[in-house]
C-alpha positions in Angstrom: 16.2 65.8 95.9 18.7 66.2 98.9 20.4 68.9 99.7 24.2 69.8 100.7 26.2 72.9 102.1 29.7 73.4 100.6 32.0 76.7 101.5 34.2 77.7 98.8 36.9 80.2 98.9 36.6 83.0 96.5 39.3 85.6 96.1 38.0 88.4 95.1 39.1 91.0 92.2 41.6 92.2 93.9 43.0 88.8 95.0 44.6 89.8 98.2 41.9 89.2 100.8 39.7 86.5 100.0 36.5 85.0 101.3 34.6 81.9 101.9 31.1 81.7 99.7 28.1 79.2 100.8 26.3 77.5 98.0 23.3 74.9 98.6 23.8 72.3 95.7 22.3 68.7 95.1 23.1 65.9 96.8 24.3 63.0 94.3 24.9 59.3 94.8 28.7 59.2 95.0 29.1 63.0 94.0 32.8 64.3 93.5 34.0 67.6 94.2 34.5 68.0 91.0 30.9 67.6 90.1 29.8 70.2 92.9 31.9 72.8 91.3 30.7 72.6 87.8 27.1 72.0 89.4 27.5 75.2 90.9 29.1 76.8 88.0 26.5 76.1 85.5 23.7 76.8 88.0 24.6 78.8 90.2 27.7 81.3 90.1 29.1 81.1 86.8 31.9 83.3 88.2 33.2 80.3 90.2 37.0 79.7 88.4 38.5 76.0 89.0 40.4 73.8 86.6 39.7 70.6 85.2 40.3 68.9 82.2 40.3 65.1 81.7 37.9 64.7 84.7 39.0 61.7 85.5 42.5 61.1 87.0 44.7 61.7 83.8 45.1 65.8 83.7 46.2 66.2 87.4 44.7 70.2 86.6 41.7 70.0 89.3 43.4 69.4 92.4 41.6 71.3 95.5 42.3 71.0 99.5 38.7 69.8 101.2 38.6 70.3 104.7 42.3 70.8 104.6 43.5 68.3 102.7 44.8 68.4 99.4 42.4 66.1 96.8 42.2 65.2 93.2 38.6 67.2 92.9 37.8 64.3 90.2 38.4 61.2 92.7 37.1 62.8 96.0 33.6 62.4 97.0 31.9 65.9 98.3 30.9 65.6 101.8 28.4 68.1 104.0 29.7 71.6 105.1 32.7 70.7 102.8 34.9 73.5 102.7 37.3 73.9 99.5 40.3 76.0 99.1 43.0 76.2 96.9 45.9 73.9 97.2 48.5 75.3 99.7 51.9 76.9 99.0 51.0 78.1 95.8 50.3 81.0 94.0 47.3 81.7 93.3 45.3 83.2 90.0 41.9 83.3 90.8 39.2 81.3 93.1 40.4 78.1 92.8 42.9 77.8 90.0 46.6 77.8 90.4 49.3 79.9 88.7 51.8 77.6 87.6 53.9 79.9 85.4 56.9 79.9 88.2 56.8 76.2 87.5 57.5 76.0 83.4 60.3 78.4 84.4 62.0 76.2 86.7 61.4 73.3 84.3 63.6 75.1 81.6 66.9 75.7 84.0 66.1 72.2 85.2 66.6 70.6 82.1 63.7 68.2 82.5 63.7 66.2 79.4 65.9 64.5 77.1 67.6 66.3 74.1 66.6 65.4 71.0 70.0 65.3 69.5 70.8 61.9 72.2 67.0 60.5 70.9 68.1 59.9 67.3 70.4 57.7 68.3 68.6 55.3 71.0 67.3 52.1 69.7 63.6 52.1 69.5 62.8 49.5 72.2 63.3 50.7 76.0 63.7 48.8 78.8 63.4 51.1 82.1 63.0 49.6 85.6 59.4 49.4 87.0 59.8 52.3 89.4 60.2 54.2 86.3 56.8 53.3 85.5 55.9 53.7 89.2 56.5 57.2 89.2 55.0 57.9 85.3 51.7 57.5 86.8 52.2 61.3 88.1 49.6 63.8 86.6 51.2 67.1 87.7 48.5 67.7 90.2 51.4 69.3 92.5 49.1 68.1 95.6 52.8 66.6 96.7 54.1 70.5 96.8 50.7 71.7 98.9 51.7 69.2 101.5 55.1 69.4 101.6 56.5 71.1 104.8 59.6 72.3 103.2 58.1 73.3 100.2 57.8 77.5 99.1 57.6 78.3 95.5 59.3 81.9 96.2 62.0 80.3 97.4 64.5 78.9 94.5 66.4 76.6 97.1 64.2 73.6 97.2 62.5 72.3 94.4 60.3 70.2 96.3 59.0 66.2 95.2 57.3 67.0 92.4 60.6 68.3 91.1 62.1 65.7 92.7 59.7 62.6 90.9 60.5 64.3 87.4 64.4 64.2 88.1 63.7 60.6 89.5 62.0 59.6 86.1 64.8 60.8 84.0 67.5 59.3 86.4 66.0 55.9 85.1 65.2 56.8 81.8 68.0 54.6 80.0 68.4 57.7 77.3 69.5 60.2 80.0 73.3 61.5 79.7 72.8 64.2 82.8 73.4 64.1 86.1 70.3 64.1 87.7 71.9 63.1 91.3 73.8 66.1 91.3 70.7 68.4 90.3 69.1 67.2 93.3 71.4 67.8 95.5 71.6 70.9 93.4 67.8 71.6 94.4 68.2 71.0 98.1 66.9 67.5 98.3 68.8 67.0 101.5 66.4 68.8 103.3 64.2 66.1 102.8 66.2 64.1 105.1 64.8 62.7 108.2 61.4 64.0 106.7 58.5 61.4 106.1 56.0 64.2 105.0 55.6 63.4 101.1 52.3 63.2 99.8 50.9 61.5 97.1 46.3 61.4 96.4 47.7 58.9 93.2 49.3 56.5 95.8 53.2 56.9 94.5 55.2 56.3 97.4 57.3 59.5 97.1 59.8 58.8 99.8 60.8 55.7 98.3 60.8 55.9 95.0 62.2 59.2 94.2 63.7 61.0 97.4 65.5 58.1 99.0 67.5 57.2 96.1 69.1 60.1 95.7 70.1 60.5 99.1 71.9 56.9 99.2 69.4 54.6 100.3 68.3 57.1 103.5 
């Protein structure tokens, strides 16, 4: 069987200085990333830790950066002398997999979702626009954070697109009572402004469908 050379960065126990790891895997017709790490893991280095869940576009959990781009591990095919990282601008756990605990605590002061007291009394049949449907195909991959130039999840100022999509989604969700404009502004989405850098591996058009609206048709 044929052969290929991946690098993969490992971080170490200490996490603070990493380093990149060679592994020789097989070659597969049409093989994803995500089938080179669990090749490895079950072969090779079962110390290898990466997330995945679904795999198969739905969980958004094993998103990676190959060669320096950020990929949904599941879609992307593996290529020769592939290096893979973890996704920029984010905290790391371990190897591969992203902390993401910062994130549920910005979901709770950002009020993403609708109370269940205003649910009761919607009628059962919901008629949102089709961007709303646009922007539901978003699996939380957070690829759209790794590549955003703004984007620092130390920093509280900027919430970045995937926040952004999220406060999008509820803006056209007919139930919605809050003022999702103002919590983007809130959330420093006028520093997207003038930017074209959003991101998207699922092919939601970012910039128009959640960023532009809420700065007034920029």
């Amino acid at each position: 069987m044929n052969q290929l050379t991946v690098h993969i960065y490992r971080s170490g126990e200490n996490r603070v200085r990493g380093r990149i790891a060679k592994y020789l895997i097989p070659k597969y017709p049409s093989g994803t990333v995500l089938q080179a790490l669990i090749d490895i893991y079950d072969h090779f280095d079962s110390t290898l830790a990466f997330s995945y869940g679904c795999r198969f576009k739905r969980c958004g959990l094993c998103a990676v950066q190959m060669n320096g781009r950020s990929r949904v591990a599941c879609l992307t095919k593996v290529v020769e002398g592939a290096e893979i990282r973890p996704i920029r601008h984010l905290p790391v756990a371990r190897d591969l997999v992203i902390d993401r605990r910062h994130l549920f605590a910005k979901k709770r002061t950002m009020e993403l979702y609708i109370p269940l007291d205003l649910m009761s009394n919607q009628p059962l049949i919901l008629s949102p626009p089709a961007v709303f449907y646009r922007l539901a195909q978003c699996t939380e991959c957070l690829c759209c954070l790794a590549e955003c130039p703004e984007y620092d999840w130390s920093r509280p100022d900027f919430a970045g697109p995937y926040f952004f999509v999220q406060l999008a989604r509820l803006h056209l969700d007919p139930r919605n009572t809050i003022d999702r404009r103002e919590q983007a502004r809130a959330f420093g989405i006028d520093r997207c402004k003038g930017c074209k850098g959003c991101y998207c591996p699922l092919g939601i058009n970012i910039r128009r469908d959640a960023i532009r609206p809420f700065l007034g048709g920029d």
